[in-house]
VOGU-3710 file (C-alpha; in Angstrom, 3 decimals, decimal comma):
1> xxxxxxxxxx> 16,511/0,086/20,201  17,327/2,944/22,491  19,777/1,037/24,560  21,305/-0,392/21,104  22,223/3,449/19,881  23,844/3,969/23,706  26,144/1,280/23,799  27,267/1,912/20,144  27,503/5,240/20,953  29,935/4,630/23,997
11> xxxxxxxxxx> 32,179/2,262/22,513  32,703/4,998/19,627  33,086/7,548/22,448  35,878/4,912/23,988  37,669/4,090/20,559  38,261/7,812/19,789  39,779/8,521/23,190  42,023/5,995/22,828  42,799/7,002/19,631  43,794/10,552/20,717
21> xxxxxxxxxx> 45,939/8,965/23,451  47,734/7,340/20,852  48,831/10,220/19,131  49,269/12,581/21,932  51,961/9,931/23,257  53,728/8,884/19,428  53,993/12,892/18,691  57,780/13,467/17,220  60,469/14,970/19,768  61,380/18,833/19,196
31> xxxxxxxxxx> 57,817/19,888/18,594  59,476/23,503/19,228  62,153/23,130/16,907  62,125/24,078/13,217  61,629/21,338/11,074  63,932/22,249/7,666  64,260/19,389/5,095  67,749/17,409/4,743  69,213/19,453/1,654  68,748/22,795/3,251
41> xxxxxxxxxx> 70,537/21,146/6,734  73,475/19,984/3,669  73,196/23,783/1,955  73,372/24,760/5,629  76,382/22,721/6,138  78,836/23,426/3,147  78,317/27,314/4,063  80,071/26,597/7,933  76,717/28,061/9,064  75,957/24,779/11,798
51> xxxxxxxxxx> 77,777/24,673/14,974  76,375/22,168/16,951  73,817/18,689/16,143  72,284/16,348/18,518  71,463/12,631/16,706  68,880/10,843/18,181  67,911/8,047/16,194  66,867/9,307/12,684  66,182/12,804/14,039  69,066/15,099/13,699
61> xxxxxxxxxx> 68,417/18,630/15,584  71,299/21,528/15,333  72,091/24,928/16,093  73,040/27,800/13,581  75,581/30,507/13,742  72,547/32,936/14,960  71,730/30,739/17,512  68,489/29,269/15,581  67,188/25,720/16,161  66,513/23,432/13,691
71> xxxxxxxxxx> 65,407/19,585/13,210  65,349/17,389/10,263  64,786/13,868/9,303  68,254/11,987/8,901  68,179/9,596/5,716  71,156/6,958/5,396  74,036/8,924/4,088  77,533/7,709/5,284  79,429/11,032/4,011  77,697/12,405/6,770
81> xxxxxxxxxx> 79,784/11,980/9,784  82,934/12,947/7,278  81,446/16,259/6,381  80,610/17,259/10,026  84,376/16,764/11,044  85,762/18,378/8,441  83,429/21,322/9,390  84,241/21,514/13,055  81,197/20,636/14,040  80,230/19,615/17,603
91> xxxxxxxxxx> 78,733/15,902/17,707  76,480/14,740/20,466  74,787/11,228/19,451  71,896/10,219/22,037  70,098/7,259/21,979  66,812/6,089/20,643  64,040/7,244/22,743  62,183/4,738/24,294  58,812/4,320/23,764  56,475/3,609/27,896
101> xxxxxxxxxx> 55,546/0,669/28,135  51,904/1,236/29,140  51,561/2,454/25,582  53,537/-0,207/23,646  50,808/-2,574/25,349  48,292/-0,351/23,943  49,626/-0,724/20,573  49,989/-4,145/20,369  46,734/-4,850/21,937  44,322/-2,174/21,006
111> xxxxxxxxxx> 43,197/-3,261/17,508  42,196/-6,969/19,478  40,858/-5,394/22,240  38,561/-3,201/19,792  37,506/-6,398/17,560  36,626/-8,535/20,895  34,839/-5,836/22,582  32,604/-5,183/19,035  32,487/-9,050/18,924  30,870/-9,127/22,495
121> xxxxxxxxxx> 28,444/-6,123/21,767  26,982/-7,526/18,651  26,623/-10,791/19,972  24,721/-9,635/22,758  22,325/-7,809/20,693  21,912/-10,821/18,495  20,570/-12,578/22,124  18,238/-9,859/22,810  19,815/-7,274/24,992  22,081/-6,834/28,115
131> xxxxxxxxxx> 22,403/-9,610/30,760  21,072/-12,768/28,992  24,373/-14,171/28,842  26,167/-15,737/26,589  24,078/-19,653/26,826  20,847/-17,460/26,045  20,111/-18,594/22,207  18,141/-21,800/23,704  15,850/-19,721/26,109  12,787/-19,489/24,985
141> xxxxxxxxxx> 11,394/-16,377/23,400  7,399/-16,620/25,038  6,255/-13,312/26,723  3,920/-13,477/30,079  1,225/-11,166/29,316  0,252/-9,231/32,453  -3,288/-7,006/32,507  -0,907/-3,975/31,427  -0,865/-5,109/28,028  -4,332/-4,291/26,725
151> xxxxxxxxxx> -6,519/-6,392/28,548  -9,655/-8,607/26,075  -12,207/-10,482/27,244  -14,732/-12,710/25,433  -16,908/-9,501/25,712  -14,529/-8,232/23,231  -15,184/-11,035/20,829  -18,207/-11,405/18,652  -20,056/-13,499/15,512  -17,885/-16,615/16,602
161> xxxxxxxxxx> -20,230/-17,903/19,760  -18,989/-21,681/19,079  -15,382/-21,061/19,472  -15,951/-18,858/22,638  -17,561/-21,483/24,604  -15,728/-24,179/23,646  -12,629/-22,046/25,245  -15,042/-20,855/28,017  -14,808/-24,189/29,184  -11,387/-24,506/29,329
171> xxxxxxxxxx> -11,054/-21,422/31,586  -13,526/-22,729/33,453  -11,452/-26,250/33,896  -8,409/-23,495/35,128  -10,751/-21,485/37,401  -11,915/-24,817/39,054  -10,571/-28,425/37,923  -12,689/-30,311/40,390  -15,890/-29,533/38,980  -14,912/-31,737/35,819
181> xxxxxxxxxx> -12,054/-34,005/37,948  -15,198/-35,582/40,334  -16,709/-37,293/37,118  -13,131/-38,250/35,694  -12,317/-35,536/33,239  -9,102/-34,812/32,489  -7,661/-30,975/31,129  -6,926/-30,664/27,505  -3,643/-30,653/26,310  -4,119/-29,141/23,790
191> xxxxxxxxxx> -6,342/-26,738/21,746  -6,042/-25,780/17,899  -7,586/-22,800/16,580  -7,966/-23,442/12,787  -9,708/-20,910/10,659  -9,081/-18,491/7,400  -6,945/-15,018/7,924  -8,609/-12,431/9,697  -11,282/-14,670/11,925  -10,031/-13,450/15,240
201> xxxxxxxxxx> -7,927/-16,425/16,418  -5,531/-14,724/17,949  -7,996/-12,258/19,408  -9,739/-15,485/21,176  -6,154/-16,359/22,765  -5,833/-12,854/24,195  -9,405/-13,675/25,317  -8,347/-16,252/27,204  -5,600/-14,331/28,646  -8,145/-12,145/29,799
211> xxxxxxxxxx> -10,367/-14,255/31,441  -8,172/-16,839/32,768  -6,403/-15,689/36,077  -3,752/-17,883/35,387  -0,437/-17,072/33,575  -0,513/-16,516/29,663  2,673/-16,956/27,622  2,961/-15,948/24,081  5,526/-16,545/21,213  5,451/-17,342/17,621
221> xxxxxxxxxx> 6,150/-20,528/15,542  8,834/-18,831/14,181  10,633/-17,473/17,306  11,617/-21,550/17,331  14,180/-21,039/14,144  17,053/-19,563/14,873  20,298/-19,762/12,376  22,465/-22,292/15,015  21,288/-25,763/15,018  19,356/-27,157/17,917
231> xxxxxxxxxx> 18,271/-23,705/19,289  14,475/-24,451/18,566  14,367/-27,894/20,701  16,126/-26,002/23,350  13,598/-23,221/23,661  11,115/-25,613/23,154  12,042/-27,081/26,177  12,536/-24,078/28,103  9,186/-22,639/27,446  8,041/-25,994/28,681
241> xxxxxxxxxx> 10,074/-25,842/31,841  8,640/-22,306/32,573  4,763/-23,477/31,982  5,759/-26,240/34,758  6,874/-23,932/37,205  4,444/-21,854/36,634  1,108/-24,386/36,504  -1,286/-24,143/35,919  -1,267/-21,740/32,575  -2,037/-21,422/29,192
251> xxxxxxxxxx> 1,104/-20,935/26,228  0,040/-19,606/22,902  1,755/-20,371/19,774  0,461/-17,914/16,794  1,490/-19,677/13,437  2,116/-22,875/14,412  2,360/-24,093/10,710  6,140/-22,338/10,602  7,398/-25,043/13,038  4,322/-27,616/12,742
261> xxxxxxxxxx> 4,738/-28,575/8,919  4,845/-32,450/7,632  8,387/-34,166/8,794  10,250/-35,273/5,800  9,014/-32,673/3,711  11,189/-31,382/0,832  14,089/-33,055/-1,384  17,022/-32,987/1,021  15,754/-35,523/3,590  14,171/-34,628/6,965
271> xxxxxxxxxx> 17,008/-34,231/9,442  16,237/-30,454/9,999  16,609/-27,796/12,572  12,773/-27,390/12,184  11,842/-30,961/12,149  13,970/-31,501/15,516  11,894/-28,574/17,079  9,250/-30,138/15,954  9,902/-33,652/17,203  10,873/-32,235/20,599
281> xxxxxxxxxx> 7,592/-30,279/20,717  5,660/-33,869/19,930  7,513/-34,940/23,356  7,283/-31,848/25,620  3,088/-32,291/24,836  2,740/-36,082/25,108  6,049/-37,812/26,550  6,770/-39,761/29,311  7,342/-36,359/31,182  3,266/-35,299/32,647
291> xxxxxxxxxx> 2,921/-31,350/31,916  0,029/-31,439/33,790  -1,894/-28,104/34,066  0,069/-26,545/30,662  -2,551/-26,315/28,431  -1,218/-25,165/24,910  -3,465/-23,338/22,178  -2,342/-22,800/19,041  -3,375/-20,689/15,761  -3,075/-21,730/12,611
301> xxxxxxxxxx> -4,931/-21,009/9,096  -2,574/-23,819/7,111  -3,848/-27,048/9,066  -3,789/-29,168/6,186  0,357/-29,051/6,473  0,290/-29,599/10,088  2,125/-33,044/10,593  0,040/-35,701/12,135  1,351/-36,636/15,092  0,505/-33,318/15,903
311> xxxxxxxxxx> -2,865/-33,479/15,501  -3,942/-36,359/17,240  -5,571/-36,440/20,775  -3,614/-36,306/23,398  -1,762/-33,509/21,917  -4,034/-31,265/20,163  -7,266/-32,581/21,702  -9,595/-29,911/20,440  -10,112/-28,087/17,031  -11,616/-25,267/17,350
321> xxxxxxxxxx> -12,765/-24,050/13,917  -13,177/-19,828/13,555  -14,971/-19,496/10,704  -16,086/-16,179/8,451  -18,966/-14,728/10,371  -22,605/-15,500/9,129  -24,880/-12,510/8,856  -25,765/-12,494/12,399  -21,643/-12,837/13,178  -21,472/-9,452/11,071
331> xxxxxxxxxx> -24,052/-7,961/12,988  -22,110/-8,899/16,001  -18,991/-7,832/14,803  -19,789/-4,447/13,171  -21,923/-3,535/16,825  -18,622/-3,853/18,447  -16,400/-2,155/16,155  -19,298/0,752/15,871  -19,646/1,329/19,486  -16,466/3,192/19,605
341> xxxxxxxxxx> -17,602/5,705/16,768  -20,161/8,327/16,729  -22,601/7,322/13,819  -25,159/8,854/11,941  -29,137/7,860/12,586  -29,116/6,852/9,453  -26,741/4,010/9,853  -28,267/0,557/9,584  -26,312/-2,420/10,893  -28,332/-5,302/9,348
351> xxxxxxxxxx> -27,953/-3,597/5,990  -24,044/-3,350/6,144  -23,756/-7,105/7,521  -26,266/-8,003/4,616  -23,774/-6,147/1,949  -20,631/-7,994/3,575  -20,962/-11,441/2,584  -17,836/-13,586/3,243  -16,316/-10,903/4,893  -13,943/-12,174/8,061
361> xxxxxxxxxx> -13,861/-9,902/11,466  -10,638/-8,337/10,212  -12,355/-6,820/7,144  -15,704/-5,862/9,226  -12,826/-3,583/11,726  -11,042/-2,028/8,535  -14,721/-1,482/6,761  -15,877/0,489/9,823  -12,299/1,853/10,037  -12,233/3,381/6,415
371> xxxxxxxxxx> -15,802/4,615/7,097  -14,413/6,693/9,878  -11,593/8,054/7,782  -13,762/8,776/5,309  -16,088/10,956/7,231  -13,300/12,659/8,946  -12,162/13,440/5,553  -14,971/15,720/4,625  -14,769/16,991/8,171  -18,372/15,642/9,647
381> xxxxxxxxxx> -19,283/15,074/13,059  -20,337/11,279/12,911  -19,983/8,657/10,096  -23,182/8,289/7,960  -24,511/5,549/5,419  -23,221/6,640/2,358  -19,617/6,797/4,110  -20,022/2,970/4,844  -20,864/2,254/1,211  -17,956/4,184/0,168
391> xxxxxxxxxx> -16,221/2,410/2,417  -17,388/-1,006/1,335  -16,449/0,049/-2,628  -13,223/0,331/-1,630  -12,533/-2,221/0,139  -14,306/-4,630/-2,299  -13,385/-3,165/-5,469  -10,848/-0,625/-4,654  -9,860/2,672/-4,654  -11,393/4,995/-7,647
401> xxxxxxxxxx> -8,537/6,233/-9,769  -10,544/8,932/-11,050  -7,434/10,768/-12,455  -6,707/8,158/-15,259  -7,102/9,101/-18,885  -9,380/6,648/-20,466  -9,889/7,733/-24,323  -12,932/7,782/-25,222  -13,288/4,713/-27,512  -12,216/2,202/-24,313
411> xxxxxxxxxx> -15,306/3,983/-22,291  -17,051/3,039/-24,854  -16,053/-0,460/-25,348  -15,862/-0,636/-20,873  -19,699/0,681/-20,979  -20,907/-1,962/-22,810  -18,500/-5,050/-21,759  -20,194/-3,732/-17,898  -23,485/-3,694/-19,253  -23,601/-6,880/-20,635
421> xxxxxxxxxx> -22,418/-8,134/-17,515  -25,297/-6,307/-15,487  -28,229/-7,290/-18,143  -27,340/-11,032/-18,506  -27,440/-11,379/-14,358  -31,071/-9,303/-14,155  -32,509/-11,398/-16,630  -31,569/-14,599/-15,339  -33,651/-16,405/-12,746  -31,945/-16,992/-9,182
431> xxxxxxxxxx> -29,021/-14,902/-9,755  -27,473/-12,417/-7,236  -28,697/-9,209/-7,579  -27,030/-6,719/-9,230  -25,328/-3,897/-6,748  -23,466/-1,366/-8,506  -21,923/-1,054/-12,532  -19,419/1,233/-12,986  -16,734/2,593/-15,473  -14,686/4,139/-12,911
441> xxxxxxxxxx> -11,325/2,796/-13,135  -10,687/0,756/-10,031  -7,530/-1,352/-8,807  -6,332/-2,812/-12,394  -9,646/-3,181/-13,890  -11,584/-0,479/-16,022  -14,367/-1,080/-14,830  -16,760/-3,223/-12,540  -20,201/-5,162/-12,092  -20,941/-6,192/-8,500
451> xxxxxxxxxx> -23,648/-8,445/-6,997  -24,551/-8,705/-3,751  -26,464/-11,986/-2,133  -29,444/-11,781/-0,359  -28,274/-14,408/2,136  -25,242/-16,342/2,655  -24,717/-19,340/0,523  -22,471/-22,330/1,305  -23,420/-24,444/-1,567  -23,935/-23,751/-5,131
461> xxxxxxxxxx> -26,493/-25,740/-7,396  -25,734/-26,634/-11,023  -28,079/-24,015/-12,551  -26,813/-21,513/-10,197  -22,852/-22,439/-11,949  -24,623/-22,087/-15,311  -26,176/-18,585/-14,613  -22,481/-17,542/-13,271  -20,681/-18,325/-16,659  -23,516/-16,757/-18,667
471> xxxxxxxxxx> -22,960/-13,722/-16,888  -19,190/-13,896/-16,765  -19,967/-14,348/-20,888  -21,926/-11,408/-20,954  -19,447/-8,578/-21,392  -17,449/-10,151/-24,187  -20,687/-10,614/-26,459  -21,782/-7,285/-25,583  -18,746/-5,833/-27,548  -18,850/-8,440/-30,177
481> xxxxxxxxxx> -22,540/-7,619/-31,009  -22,090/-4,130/-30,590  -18,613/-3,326/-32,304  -18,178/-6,437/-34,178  -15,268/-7,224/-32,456  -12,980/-8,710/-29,499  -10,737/-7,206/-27,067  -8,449/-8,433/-24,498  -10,993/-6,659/-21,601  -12,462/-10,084/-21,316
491> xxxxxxxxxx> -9,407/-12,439/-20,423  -10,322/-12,566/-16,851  -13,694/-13,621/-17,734  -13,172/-16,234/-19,398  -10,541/-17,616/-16,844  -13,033/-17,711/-14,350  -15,769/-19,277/-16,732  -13,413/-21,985/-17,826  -12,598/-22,520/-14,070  -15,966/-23,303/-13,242
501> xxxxxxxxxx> -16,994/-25,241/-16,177  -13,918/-27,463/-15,558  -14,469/-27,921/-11,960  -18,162/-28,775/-12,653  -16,729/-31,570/-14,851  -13,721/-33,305/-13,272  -14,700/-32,180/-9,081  -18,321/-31,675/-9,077  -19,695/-34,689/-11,069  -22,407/-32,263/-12,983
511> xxxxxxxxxx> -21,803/-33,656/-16,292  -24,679/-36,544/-17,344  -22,556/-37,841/-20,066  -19,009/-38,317/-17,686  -20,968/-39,018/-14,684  -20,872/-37,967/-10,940  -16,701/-39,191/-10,937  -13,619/-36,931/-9,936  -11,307/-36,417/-13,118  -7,272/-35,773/-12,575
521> xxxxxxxxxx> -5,948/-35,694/-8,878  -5,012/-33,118/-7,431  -0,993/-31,777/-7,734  0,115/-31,776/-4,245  2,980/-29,559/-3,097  6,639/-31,977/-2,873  7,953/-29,300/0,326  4,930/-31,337/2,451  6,409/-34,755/2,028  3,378/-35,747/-0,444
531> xxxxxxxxxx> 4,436/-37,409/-3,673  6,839/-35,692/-6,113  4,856/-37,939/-9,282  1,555/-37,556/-10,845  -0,410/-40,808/-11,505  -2,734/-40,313/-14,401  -5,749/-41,858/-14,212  -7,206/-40,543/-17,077  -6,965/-42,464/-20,653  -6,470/-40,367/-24,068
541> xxxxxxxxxx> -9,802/-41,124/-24,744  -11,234/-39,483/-21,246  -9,266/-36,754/-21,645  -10,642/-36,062/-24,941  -14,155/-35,954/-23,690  -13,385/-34,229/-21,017  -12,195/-31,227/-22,941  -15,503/-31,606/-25,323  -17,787/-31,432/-21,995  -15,792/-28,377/-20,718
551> xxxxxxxxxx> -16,102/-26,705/-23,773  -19,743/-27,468/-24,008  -20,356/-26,091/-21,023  -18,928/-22,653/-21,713  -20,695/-22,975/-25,553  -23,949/-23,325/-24,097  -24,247/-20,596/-21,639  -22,128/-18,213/-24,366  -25,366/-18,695/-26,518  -27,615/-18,562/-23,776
561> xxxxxxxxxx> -26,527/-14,746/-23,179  -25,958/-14,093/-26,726  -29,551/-14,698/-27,094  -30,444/-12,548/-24,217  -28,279/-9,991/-25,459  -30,043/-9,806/-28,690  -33,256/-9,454/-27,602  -32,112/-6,951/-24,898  -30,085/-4,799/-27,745  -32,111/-1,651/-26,981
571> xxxxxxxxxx> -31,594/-2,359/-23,235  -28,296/-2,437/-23,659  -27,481/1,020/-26,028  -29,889/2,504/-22,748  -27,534/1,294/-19,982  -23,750/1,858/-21,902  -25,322/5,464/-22,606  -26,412/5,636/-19,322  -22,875/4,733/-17,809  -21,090/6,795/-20,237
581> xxxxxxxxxx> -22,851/10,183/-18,949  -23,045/8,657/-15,166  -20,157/6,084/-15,111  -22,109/4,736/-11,824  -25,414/2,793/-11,946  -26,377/1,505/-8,467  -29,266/-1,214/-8,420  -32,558/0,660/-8,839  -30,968/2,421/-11,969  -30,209/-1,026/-13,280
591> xxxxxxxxxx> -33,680/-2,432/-12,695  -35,209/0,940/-14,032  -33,509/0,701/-16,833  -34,126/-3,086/-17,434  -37,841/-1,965/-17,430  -37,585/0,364/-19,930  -37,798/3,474/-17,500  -35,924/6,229/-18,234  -33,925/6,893/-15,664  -35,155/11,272/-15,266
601> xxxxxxxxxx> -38,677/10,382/-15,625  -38,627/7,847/-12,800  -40,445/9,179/-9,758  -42,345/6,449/-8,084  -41,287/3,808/-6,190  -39,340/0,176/-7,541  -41,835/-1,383/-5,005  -44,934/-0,123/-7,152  -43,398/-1,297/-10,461  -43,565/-5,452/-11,948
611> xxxxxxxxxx> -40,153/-7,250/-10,458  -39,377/-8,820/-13,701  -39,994/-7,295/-17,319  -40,104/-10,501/-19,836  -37,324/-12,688/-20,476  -36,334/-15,629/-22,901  -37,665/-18,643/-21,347  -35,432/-20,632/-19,893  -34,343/-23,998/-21,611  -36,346/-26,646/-20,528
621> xxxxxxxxxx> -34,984/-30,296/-19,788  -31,269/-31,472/-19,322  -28,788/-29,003/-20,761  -27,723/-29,062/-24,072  -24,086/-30,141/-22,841  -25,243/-32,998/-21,119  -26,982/-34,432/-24,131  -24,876/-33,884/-27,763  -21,522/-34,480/-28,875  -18,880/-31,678/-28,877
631> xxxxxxxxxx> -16,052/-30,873/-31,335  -13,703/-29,149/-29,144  -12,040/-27,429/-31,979  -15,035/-25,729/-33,425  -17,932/-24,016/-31,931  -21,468/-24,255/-33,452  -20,851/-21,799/-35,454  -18,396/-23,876/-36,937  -15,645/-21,578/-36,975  -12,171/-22,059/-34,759
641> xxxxxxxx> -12,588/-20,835/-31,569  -10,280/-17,585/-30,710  -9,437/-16,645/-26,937  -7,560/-13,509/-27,250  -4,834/-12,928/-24,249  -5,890/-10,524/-21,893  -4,955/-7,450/-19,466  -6,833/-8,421/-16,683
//
């Protein structure tokens, strides 16, 4: 950017000098003469004051009785000439001074001269600096990384041990080929890194760069596009030629999906600058050209709109999947992102990687970053726990905004909704438990119940989706039993709960009466080439009873924490009050207060006190939605069932 502000700055420098040549050359003659205007030369005339003029194109210079010089501009007048006879006066006509030469040229030409040369300097910034030339829109954009640029190594990388050693070997096969040549194995082509945001895919490739002593090369997918048709398949075929001459090494391509997509996506047909780069990267990795000893990983978290022919072996031999770190991952990760700050004694790993379920390695490093800016905040000398769990609330749930003005009828009505929440999950069996309520405004919501798993889950089991709507349910009833009415606090509620009834119907197969089928395809998206039409395969009739099982769904867990709810209605005044006068209850106020414990009397130890006062039993036997008929227009209450809009 520096060299971009010079060379603007010295073709400004250059215009303005020749600018000032120009005028210093096109001043008018008789600079040193007085200029008087054309009636005052005629006044001057009539009185017999002139004796002598000079005419010199249009300028007409004179001298006056007293000797005094003048100059004026001389208009077409053809009583002129008469009047200077008549008055005696001494003629001398000259003729047109001409203008140099070297200066006419500069006339004529500067203006061109100025738009080619500002032509020529944009241009070359468009190419990426000085001394590319003007052919250099179809070089390729990779970057060799050299051990300046921040070397990583797989020490560097943690909670993802099946990715590393699948690349491991691969720098092994660089290091030395012959120990997997003498048995017949051949180099990959190819490697894929597929995994969600933040997983550390493109750390791994700078891994590799790191321990591979073999040249790295680094671009993105979209360095391929370019405005100018035909520039992608050009660089794609000079990043190509420089992995050849350069063989073995390793080119990365971060985002591969921007250039990778399905061919003949879209409306407009398929004969695209991206699908040509595409089709010429197909050929550069499996043509009838050998690019032995180029081995090319890529990064991508959209591989279900990769095309392919991209995919297949022989190009992309390996996917390697980077998933979210387990608990041990997050043990792992946090260790390494922890070793370079000074913490507290009282800082537990295993307790932060338990708290950080589903949490990738990007979130771990801004969690432990946070902590660190939290700490220096309050100007301490290392980061302790409770700057972690601060940390962790705000990254989960947001920054506090402890400066809105909440009146005091919405606490209210927020103190309950959250308490609902909380008291429906603790008295459920097998639900998450419960890590922090709050009424603290946070992000756009008023306020917020959060539950933590004890271990990582990768499945869910039908009682498990039950227990989730009742609790989602839990907030609205609490305001409907307490205030008699409903609000639009609960909107995202029951979006969710409807979302998970619905996909336990049509995706799941958890109904008894529809059976373990998948309802309604899937809309796919017409830019990946898939099908622009929907086929139903659902019948009036299906559709019909699938709405009545959805809604019984929902129906029967609503009741399930209404009648929770009632029997907990003491429970529940205990905890709103409590949240009113606190507005934060972490998880051994909750279970205090589930227990009937006031929350200033309690002294001695959760561990000392029953796990589980007593709850409604459970219903026994197939659900209740698996086993009636539904109206889906009426609830059994028989009344018409209201969903109020909501605010989120």
């Amino acid at each position: 950017m520096n060299g971009f502000y010079k060379n603007l700055s010295m073709w400004l420098v250059v215009g303005f000098l020749l600018v000032m040549l120009f005028n210093l050359f096109n001043q008018p003659i008789s600079r040193d003469k007085q200029a008087i205007a054309f009636s005052e030369f005629i006044q001057y005339l009539d009185q017999g004051n002139v004796t002598d003029v000079a005419i010199q194109g249009r300028i007409l210079s004179g001298i006056l009785n007293d000797g005094s010089t003048f100059t004026t501009y001389l208009p077409e007048d053809p009583d002129l000439m008469r009047l200077l006879r008549e008055k005696k006066v001494n003629i001398v006509a000259k003729p047109p001074e001409e203008t140099p030469l070297f200066l006419t040229i500069l006339i004529s030409w500067f203006p061109m001269l100025l738009l080619i040369g500002v032509w020529v300097f944009f241009m070359r910034q468009m190419q990426g600096g000085g001394g590319r030339g003007a052919m250099s829109f179809g070089k390729s954009k990779a970057k060799l990384m050299n051990e300046l640029s921040g070397k990583v190594t797989f020490a560097d990388v943690a909670g993802i041990d099946e990715a590393k050693e699948e690349l491991q070997e691969i720098v092994e096969f660089l290091k030395s080929p012959a120990k997997f040549q003498r048995l017949g194995g051949k180099i990959p082509k190819g490697v894929l890194l597929v995994g969600p945001p933040g997983t550390g895919k493109t750390l791994l490739a700078r891994a590799i760069a790191g321990e591979a002593n073999v040249p790295f090369f680094s671009l993105s997918g979209s360095d391929f596009v370019e405005m100018f048709v035909g520039v992608g398949a050009a660089r794609v075929r000079d990043m190509f030629e420089q992995g050849k001459k350069n063989a073995p090494c390793i080119i990365f391509i971060d985002e591969i999906d921007a250039v990778g997509r399905h061919r003949g996506a879209g409306l407009g047909g398929g004969h695209d600058e991206r699908e040509q780069t595409l089709n010429q990267l197909l050929v550069e990795m499996d043509g009838f050209e050998s690019t032995e000893g180029v081995i090319l990983v890529a990064a991508t978290n959209r591989p279900d709109v990769l095309d392919p022919a991209l995919l297949r072996p022989g190009r992309f031999d390996r996917q390697v999947t980077v998933p979210n770190p387990d608990i041990r991952g997050r043990q792992q990760i946090l260790a390494v992102h922890m070793a370079k700050v000074p913490l507290a004694p009282s800082v537990d790993v295993e307790v932060i990687a338990r708290g950080t379920p589903g949490f990738s390695g990007a979130d771990l490093a801004n969690l432990v970053n946070e902590a660190a800016l939290g700490a220096a905040r309050t100007d301490k000398q290392s980061v302790e726990m409770e700057d972690f769990e601060e940390a962790k609330d705000k990254v989960m749930m947001g920054k506090p905004r402890r400066s809105a003005f909440i009146p005091e009828h919405e606490r209210r009505n927020t103190a309950y909704h959250e308490a609902g929440h909380a008291i429906v999950a603790k008295m459920l069996p097998g639900t998450d438990p419960v890590h922090k309520v709050t009424i603290i405004p946070r992000g756009r919501a008023l306020g917020l119940t959060m539950q933590l798993p004890t271990e990582d889950r990768f499945s869910y089991s039908k009682e498990q989706l039950d227990n989730n709507i009742a609790i989602l349910m839990g907030g609205r009833l609490a305001e409907e039993l307490v205030f008699n009415q409903l609000t639009t606090g609960a909107s995202n509620d029951i979006k969710r709960a409807t979302d998970l009834a619905r996909n336990m119907v049509c995706t799941w197969g958890m109904s008894v009466k529809l059976g373990p089928l998948t309802y309604g395809d899937k809309e796919e998206e017409i830019f990946l080439g898939r099908e622009i039409t929907q086929h139903k395969n659902v019948s009036e009739e299906m559709t019909r009873q699938i709405d009545a099982e959805i809604r019984a769904v929902v129906d029967y867990n609503y009741h399930r924490a209404k009648n929770i709810l009632t029997e907990q209605l003491a429970c529940l005044h205990n905890m709103a009050n409590a949240l009113l006068e606190r507005e934060t209850l972490d998880g051994d106020e909750v279970e205090r207060l589930v227990q009937g414990i006031p929350l200033e009397a309690a002294l001695k130890p959760l561990s000392k006190i029953p796990s589980k006062p007593s709850a409604p039993p459970p219903p026994s036997g197939p659900s209740p939605w698996d086993q009636h008929e539904h109206d889906p227009d009426k609830d059994e209450f028989g009344e018409p069932s209201v969903i109020p809009g909501g605010k989120g």
